[in-house]
Structures are given as C-alpha cells and as structure tokens.
PDB file of N, CA, C and O in Angstrom:
ATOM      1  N   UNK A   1       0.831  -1.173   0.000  1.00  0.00           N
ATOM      2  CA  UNK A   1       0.000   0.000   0.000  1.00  0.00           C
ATOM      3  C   UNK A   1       0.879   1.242   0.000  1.00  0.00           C
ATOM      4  O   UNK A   1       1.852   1.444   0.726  1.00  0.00           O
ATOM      5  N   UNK A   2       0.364   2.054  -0.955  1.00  0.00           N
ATOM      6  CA  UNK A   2       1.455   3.446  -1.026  1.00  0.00           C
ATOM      7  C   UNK A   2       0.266   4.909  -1.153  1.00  0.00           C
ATOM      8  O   UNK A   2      -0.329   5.422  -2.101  1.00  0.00           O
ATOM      9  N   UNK A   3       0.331   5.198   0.342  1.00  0.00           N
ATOM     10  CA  UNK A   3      -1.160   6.379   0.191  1.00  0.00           C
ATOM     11  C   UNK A   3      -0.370   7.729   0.620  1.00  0.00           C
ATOM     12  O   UNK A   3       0.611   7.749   1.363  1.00  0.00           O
ATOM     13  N   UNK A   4      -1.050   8.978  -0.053  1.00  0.00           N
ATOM     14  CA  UNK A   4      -0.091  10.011   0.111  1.00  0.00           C
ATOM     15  C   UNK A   4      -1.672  10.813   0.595  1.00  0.00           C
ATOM     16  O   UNK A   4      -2.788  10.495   0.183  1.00  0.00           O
ATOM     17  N   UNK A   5      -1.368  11.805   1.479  1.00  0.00           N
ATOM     18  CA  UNK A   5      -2.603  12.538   2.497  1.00  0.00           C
ATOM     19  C   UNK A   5      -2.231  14.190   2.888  1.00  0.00           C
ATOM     20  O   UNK A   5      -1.511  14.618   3.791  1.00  0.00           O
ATOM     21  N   UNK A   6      -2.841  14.765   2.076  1.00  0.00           N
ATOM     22  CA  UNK A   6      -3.313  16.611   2.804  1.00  0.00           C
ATOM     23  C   UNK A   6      -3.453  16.862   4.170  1.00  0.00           C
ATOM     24  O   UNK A   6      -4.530  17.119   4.709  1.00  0.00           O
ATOM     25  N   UNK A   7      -2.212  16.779   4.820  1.00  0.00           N
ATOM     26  CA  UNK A   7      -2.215  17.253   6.104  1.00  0.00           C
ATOM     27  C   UNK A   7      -1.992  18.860   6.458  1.00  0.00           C
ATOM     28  O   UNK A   7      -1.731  19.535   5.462  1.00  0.00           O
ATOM     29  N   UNK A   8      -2.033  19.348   7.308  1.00  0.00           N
ATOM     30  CA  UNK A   8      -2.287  20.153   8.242  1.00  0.00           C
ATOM     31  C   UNK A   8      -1.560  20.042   9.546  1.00  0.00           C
ATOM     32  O   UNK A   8      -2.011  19.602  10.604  1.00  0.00           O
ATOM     33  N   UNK A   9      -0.252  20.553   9.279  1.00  0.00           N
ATOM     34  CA  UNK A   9       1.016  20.364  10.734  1.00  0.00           C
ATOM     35  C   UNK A   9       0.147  20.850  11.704  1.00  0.00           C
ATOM     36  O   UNK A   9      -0.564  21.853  11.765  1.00  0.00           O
ATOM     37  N   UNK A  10       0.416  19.677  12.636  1.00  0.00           N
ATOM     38  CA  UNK A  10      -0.114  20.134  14.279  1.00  0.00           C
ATOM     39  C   UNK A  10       1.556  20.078  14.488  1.00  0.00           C
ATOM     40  O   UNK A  10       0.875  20.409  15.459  1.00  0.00           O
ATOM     41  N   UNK A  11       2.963  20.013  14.601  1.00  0.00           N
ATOM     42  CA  UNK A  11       3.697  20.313  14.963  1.00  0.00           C
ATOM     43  C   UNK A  11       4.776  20.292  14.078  1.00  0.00           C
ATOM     44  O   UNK A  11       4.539  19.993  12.907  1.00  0.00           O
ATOM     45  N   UNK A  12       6.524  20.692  14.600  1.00  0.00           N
ATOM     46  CA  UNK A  12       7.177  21.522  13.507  1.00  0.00           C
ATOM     47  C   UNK A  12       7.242  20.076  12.895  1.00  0.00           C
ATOM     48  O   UNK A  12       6.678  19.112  13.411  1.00  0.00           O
ATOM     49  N   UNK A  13       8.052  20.019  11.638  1.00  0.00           N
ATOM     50  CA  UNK A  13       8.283  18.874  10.617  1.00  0.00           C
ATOM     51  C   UNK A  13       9.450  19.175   9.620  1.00  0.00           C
ATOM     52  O   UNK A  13       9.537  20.385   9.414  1.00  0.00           O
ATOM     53  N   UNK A  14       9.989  18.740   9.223  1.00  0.00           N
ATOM     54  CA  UNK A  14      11.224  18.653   7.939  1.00  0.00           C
ATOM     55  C   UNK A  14      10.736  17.906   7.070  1.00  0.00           C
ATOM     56  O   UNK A  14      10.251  16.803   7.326  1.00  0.00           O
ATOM     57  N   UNK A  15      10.817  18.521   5.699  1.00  0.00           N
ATOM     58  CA  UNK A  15      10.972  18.263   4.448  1.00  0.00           C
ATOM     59  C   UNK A  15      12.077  17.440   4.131  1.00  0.00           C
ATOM     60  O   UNK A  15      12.969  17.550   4.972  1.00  0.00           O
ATOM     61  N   UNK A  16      12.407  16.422   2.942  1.00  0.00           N
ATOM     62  CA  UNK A  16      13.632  15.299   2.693  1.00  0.00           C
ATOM     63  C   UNK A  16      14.520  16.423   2.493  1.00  0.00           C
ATOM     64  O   UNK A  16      15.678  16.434   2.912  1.00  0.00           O
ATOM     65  N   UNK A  17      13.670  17.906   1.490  1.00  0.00           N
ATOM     66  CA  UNK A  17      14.739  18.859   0.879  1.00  0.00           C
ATOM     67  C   UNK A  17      15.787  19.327   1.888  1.00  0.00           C
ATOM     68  O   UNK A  17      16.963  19.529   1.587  1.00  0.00           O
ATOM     69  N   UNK A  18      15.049  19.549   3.630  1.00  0.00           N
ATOM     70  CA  UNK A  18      15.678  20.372   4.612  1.00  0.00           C
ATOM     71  C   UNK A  18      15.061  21.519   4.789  1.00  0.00           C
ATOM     72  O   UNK A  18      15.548  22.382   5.521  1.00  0.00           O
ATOM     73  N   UNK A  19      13.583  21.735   3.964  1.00  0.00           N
ATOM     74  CA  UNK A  19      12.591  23.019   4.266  1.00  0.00           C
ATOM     75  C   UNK A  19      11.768  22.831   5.483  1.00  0.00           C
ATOM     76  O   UNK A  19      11.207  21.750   5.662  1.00  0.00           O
ATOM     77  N   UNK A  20      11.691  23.473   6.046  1.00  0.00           N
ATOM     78  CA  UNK A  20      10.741  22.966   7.200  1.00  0.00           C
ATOM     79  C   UNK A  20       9.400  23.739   7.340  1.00  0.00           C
ATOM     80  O   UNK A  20       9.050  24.789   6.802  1.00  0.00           O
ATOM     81  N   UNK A  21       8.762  22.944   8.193  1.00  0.00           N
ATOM     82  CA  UNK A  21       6.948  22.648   7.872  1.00  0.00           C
ATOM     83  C   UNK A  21       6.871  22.700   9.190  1.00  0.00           C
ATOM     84  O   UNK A  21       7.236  21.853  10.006  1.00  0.00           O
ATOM     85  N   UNK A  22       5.950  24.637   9.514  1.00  0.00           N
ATOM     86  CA  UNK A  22       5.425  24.616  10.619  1.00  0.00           C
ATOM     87  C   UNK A  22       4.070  24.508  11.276  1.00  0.00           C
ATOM     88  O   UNK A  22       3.246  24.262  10.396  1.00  0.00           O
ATOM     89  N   UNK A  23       3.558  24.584  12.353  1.00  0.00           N
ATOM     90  CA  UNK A  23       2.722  24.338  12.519  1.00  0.00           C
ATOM     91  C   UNK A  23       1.224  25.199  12.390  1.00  0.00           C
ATOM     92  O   UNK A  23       0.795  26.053  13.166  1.00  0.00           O
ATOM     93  N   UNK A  24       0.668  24.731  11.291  1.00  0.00           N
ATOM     94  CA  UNK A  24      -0.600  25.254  10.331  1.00  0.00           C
ATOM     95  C   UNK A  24       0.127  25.170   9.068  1.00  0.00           C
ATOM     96  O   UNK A  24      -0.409  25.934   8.265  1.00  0.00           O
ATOM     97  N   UNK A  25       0.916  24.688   8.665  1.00  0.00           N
ATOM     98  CA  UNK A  25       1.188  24.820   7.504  1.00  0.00           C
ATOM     99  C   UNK A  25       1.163  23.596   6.552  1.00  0.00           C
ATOM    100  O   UNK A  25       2.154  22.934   6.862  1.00  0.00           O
ATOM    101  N   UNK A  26       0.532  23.004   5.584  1.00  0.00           N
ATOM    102  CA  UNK A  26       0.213  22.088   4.867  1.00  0.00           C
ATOM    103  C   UNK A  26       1.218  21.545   4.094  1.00  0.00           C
ATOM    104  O   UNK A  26       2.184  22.155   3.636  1.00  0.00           O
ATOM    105  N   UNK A  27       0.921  20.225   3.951  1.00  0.00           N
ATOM    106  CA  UNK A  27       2.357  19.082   3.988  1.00  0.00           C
ATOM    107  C   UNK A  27       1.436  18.356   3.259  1.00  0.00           C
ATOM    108  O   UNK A  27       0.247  18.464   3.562  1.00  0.00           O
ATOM    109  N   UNK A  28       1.877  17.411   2.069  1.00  0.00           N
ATOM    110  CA  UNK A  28       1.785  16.241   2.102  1.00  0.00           C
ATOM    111  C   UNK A  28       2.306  14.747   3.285  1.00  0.00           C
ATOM    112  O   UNK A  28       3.207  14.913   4.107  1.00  0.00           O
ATOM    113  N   UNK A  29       1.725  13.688   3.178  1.00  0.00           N
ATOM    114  CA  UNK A  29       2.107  13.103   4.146  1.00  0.00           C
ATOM    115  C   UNK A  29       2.423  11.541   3.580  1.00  0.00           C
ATOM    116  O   UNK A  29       1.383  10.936   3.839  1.00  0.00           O
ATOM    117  N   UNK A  30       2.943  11.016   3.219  1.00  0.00           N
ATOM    118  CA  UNK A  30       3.221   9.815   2.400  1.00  0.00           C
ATOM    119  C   UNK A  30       3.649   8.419   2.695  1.00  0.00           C
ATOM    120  O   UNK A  30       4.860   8.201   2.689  1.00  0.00           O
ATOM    121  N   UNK A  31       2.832   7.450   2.950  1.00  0.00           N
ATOM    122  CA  UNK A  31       2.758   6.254   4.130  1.00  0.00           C
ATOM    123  C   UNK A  31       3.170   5.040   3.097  1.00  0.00           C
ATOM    124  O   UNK A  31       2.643   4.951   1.988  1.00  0.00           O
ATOM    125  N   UNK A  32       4.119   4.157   3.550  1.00  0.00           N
ATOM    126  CA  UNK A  32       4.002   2.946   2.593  1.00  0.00           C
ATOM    127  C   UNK A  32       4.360   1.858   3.298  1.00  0.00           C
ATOM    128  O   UNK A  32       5.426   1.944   3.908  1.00  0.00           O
ATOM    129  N   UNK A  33       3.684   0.752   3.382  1.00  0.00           N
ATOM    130  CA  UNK A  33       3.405  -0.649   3.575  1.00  0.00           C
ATOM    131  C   UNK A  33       4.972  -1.018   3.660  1.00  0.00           C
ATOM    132  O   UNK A  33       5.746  -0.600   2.799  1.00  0.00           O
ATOM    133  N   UNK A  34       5.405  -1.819   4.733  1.00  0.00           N
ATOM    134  CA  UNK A  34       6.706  -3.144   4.577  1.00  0.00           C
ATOM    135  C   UNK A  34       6.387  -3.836   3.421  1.00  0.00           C
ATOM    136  O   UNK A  34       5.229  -4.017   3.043  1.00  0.00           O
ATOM    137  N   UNK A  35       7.647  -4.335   2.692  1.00  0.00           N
ATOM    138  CA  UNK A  35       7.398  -4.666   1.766  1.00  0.00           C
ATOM    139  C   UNK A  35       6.465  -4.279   0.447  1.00  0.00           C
ATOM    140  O   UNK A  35       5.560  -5.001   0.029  1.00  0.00           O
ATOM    141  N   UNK A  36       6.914  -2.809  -0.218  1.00  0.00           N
ATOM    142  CA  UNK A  36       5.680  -2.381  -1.031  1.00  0.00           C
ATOM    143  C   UNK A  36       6.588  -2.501  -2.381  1.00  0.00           C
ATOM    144  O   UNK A  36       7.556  -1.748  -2.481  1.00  0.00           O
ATOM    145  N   UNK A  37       6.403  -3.093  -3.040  1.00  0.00           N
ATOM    146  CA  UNK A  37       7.196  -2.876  -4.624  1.00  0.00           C
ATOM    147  C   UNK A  37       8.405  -2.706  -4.702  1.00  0.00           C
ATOM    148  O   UNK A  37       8.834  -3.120  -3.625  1.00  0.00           O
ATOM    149  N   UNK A  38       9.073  -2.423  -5.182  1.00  0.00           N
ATOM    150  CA  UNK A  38      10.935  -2.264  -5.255  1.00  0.00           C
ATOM    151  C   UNK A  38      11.595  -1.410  -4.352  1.00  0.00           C
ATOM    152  O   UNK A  38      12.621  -0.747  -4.505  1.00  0.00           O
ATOM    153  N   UNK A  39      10.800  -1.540  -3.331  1.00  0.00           N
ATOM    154  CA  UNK A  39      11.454  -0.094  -2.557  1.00  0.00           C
ATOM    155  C   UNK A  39      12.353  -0.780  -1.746  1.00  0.00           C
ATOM    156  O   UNK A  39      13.461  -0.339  -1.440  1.00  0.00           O
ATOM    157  N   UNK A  40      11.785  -2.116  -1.306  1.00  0.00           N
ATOM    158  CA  UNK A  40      12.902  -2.825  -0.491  1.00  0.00           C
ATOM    159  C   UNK A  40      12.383  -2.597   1.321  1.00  0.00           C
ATOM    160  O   UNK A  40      12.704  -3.441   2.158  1.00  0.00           O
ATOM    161  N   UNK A  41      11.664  -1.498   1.646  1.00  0.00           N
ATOM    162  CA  UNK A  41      11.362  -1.336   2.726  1.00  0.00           C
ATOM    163  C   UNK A  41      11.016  -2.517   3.481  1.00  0.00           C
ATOM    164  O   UNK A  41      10.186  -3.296   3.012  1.00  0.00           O
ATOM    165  N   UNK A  42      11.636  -2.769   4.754  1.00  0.00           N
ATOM    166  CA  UNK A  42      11.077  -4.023   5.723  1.00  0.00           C
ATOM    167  C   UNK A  42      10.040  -3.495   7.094  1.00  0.00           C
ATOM    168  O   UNK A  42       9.374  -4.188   7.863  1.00  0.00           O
ATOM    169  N   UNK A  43      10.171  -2.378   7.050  1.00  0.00           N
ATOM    170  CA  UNK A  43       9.040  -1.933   7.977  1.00  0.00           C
ATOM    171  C   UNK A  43       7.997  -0.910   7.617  1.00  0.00           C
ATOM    172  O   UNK A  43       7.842  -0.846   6.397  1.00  0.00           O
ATOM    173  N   UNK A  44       7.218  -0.073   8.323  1.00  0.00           N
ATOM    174  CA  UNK A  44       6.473   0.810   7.735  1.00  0.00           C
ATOM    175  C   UNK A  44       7.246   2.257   7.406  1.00  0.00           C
ATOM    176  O   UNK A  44       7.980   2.801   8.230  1.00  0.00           O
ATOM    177  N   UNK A  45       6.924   2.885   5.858  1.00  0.00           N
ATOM    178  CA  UNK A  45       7.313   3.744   6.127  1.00  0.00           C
ATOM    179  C   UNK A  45       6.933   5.200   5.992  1.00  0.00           C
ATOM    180  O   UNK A  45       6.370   5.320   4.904  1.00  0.00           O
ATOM    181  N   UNK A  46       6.988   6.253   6.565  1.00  0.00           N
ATOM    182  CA  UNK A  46       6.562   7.563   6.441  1.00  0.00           C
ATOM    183  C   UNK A  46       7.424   9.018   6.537  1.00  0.00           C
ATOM    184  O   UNK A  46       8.326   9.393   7.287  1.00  0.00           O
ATOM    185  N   UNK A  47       6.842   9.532   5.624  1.00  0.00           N
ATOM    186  CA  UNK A  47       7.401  11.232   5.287  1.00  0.00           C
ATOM    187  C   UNK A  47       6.920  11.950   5.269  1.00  0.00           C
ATOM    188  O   UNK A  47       5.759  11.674   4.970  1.00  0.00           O
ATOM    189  N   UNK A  48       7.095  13.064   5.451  1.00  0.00           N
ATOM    190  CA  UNK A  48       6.349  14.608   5.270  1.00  0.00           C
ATOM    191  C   UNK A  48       7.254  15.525   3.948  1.00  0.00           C
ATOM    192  O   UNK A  48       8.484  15.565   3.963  1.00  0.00           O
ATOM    193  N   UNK A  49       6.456  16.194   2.895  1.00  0.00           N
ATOM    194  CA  UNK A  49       6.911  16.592   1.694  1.00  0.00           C
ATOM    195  C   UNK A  49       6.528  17.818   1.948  1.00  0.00           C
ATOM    196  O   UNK A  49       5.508  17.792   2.636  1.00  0.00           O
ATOM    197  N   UNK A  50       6.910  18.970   1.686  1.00  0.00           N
ATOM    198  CA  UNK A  50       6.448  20.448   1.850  1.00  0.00           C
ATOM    199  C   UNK A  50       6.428  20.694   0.337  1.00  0.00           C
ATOM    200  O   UNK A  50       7.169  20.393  -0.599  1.00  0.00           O
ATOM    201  N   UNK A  51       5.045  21.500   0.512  1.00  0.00           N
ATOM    202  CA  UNK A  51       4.316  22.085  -0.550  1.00  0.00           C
ATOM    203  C   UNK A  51       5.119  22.281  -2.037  1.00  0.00           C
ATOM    204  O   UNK A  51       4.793  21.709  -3.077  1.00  0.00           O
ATOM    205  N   UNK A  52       6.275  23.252  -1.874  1.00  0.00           N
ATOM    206  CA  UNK A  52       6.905  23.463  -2.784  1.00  0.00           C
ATOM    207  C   UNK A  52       8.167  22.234  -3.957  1.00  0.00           C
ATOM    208  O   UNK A  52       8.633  22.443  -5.077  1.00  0.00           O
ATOM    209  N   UNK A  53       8.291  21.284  -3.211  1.00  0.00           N
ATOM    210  CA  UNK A  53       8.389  19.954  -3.840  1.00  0.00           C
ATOM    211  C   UNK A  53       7.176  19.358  -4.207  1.00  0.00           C
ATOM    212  O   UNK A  53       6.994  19.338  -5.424  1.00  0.00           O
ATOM    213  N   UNK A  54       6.310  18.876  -3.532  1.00  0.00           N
ATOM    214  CA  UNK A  54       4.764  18.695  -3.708  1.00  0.00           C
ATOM    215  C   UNK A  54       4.555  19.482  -5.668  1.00  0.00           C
ATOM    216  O   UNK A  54       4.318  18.942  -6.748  1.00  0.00           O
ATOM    217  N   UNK A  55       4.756  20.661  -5.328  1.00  0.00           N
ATOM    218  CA  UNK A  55       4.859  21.470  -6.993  1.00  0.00           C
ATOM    219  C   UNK A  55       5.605  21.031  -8.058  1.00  0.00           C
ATOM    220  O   UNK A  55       5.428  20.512  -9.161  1.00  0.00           O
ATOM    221  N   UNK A  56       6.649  21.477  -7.239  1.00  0.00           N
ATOM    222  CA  UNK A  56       8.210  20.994  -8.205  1.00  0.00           C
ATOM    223  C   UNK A  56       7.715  19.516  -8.839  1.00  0.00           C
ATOM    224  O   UNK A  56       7.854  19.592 -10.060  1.00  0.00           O
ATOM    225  N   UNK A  57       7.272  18.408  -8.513  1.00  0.00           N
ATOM    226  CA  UNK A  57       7.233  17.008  -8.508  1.00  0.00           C
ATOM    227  C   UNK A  57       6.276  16.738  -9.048  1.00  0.00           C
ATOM    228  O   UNK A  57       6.425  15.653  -9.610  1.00  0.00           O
ATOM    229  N   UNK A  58       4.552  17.476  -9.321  1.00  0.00           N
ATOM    230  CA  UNK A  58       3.712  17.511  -9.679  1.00  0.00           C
ATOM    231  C   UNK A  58       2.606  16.893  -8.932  1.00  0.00           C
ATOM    232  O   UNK A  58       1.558  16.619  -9.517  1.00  0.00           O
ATOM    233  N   UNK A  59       2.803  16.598  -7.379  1.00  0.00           N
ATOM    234  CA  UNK A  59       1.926  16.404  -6.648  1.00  0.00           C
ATOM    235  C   UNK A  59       0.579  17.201  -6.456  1.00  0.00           C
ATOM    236  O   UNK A  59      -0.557  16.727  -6.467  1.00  0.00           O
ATOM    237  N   UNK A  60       0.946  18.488  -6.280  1.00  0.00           N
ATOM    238  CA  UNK A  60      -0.170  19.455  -5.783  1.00  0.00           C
ATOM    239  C   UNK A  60      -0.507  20.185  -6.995  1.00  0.00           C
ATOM    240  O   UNK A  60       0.271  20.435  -7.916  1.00  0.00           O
ATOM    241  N   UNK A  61      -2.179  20.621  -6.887  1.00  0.00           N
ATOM    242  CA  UNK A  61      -2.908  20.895  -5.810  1.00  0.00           C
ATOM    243  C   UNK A  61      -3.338  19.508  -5.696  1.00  0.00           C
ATOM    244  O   UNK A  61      -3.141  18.651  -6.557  1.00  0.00           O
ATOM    245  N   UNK A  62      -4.254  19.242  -3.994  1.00  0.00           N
ATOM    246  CA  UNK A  62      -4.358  17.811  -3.770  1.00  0.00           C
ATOM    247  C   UNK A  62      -5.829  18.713  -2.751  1.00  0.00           C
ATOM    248  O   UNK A  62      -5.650  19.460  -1.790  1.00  0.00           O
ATOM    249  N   UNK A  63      -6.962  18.385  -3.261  1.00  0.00           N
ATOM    250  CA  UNK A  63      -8.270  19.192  -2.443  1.00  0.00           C
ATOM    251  C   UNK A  63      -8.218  18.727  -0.822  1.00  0.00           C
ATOM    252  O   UNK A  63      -7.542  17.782  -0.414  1.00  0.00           O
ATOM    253  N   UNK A  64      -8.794  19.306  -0.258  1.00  0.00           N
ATOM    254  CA  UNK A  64      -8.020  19.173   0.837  1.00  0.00           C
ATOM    255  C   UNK A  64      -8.381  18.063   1.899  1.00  0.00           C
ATOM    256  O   UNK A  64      -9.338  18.502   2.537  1.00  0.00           O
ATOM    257  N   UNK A  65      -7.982  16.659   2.419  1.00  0.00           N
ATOM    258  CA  UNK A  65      -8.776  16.010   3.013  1.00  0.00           C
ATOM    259  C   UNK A  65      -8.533  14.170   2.170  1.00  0.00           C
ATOM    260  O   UNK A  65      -8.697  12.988   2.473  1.00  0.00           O
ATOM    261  N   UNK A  66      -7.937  15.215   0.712  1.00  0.00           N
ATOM    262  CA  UNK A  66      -7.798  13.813  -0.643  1.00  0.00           C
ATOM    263  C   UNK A  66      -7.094  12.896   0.167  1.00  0.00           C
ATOM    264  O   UNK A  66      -6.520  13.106   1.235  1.00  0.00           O
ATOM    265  N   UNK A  67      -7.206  11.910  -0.443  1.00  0.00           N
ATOM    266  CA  UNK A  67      -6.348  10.544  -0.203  1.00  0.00           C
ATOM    267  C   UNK A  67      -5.700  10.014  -1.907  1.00  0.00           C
ATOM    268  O   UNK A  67      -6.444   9.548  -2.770  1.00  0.00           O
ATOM    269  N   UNK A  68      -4.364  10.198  -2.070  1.00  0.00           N
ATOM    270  CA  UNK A  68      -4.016   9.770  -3.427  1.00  0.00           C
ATOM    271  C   UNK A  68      -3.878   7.995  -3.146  1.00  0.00           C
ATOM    272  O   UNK A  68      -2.852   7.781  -2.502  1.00  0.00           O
ATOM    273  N   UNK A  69      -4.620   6.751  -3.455  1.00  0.00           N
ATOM    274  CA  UNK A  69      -3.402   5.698  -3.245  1.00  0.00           C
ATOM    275  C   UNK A  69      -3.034   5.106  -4.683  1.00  0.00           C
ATOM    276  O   UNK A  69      -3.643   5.244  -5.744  1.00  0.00           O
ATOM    277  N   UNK A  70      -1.810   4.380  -4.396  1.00  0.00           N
ATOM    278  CA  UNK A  70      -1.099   3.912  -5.575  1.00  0.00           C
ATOM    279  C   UNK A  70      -1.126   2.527  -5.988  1.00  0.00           C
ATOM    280  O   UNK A  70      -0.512   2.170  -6.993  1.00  0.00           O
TER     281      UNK A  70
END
C-alpha cells in the first residue's frame, strides 16, 4: 500500500529537501506498507513533503482532506 494525504502540521516537521513545515502549515504526508514494490522497505514507512516539492514534482494541488493511493 502506497497512500499520500493533505495534512495540516499540528507540529514543527522537515521536508527530505531540509525546508521545514510549521505548525498550520500544509504538507503532504506519504505512508508505505513493509514490503511495497521495489522499494525494499522491511518496515512501515513515512514522510512529510512540503508544498513546494509537492509542486516541483507535480503532486499538488491535492483538495483538501484527498487521499491519493497507488
């Protein structure tokens, strides 16, 4: 399972870039299953993406509340 989610920081957060995501400020949120496809992952895993990668990458806009899964 690979689900990506319109959050809403309840506290501070880092971006992979090193931008940081404060609190009220909207994040993607991106969850994936142990064992999900070539990723190799053995446990669960999760990130927070700030908006402006979200762009850069072609994630956003994402209405607010969406659930993308893959």
């Amino acid at each position: 399972m690979n689900r990506t989610t319109l959050r809403t920081s309840a506290r501070h957060r880092r971006c992979a870039c090193g931008t940081h995501i404060f609190v009220g400020d909207q994040y993607l949120e991106h969850v994936i299953s142990p064992d999900h496809e070539d990723i190799g992952n053995s446990t669960w895993w999760r990130s927070a993406e700030c908006r402006a990668c979200a762009v850069r990458y072609g994630r956003w806009p994402v209405d607010n509340g969406a659930v993308m899964q893959r």
